[in-house]
C-alpha positions as a Markdown table, in Angstrom:
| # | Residue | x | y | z |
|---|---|---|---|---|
| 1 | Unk | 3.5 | 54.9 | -2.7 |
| 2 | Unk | 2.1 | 51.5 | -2.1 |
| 3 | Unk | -1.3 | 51.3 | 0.8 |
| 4 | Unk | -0.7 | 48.6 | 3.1 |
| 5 | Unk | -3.7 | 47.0 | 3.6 |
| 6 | Unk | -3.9 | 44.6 | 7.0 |
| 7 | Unk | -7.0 | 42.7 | 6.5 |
| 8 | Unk | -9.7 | 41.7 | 9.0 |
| 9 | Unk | -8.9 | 37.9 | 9.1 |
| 10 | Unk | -5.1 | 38.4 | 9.6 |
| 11 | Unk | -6.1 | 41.2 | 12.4 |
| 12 | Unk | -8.6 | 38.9 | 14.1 |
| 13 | Unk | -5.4 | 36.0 | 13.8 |
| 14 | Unk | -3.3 | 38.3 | 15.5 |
| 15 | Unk | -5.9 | 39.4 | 18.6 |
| 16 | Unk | -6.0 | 35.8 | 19.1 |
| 17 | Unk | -1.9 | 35.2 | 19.5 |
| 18 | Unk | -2.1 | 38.6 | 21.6 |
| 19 | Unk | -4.7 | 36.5 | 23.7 |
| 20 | Unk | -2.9 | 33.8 | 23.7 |
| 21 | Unk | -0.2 | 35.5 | 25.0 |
| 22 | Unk | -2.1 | 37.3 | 27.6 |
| 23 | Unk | -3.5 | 33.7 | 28.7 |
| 24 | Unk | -0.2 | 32.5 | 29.5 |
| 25 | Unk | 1.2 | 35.1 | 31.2 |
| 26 | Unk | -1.7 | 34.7 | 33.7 |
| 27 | Unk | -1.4 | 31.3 | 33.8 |
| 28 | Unk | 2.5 | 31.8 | 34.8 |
| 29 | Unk | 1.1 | 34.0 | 37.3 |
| 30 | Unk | -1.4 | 31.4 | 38.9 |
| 31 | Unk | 1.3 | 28.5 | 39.2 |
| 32 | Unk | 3.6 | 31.0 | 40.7 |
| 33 | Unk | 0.7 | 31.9 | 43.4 |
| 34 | Unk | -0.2 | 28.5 | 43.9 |
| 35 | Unk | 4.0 | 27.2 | 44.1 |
| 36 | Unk | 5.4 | 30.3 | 46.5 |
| 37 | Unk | 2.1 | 29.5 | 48.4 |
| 38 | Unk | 0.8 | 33.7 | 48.0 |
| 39 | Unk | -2.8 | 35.2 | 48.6 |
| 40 | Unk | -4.9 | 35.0 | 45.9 |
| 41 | Unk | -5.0 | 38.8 | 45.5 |
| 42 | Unk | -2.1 | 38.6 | 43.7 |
| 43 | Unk | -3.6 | 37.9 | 40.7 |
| 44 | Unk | -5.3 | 41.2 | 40.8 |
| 45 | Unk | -2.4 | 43.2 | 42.3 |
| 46 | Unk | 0.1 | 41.7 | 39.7 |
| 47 | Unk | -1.6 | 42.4 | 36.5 |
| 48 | Unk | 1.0 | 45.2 | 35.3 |
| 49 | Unk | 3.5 | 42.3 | 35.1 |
| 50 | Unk | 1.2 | 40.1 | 34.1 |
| 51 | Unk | 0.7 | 42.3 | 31.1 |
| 52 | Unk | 3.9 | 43.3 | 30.5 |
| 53 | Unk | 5.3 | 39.3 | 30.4 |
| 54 | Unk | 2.2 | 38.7 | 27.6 |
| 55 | Unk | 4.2 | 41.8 | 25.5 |
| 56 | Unk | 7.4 | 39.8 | 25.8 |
| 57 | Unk | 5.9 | 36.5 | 24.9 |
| 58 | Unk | 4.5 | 38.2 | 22.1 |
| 59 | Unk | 7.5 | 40.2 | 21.0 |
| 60 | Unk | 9.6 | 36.7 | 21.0 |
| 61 | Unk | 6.9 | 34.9 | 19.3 |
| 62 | Unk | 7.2 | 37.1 | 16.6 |
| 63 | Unk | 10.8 | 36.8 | 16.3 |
| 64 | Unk | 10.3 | 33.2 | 15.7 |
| 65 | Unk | 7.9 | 33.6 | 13.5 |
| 66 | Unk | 9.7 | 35.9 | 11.1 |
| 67 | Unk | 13.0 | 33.8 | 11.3 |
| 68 | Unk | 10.5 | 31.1 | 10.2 |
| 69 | Unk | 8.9 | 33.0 | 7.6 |
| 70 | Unk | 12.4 | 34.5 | 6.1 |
| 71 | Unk | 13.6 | 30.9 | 6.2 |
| 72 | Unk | 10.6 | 29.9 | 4.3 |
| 73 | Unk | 11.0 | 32.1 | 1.9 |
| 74 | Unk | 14.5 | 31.4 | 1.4 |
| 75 | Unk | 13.7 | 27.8 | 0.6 |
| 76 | Unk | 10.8 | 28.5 | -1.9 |
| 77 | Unk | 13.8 | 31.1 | -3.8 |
| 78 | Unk | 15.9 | 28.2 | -3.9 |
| 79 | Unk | 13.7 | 25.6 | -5.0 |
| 80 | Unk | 12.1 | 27.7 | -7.6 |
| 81 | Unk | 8.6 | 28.3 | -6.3 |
């Protein structure tokens, strides 16, 4: 049986998205506080969802980008590559 081997660059790539992610999710969080006009606390209070949104934006964002890959990969088969 084959080792998988996930190397330290692609890792460190993925953090970053997972970041990325996270980033978002509290900057959703922030124009929601600032638009429903809440107490700053909120950002605190409402990290669970915050974290749990970055999980979904992550877990879409890879669905795009295996459709993206597997569509890639499709074309290179087709054009010989």
């Amino acid at each position: 049986m084959k080792d998988i081997v996930i190397t330290g660059k692609k890792l460190r790539n993925e953090l970053f998205i997972i970041l990325g992610c996270f980033v978002a999710a509290c900057l959703v969080n922030v124009y929601a506080i600032i638009h429903y006009s809440r107490p700053v606390s909120e950002l605190f209070t409402q990290i669970g969802f915050v974290a749990v949104t970055a999980v979904l934006i992550f877990a879409v964002l890879t669905v795009v980008r295996v459709v993206v890959w597997l569509v890639l990969a499709v074309v290179r088969r087709c054009l010989g590559r």
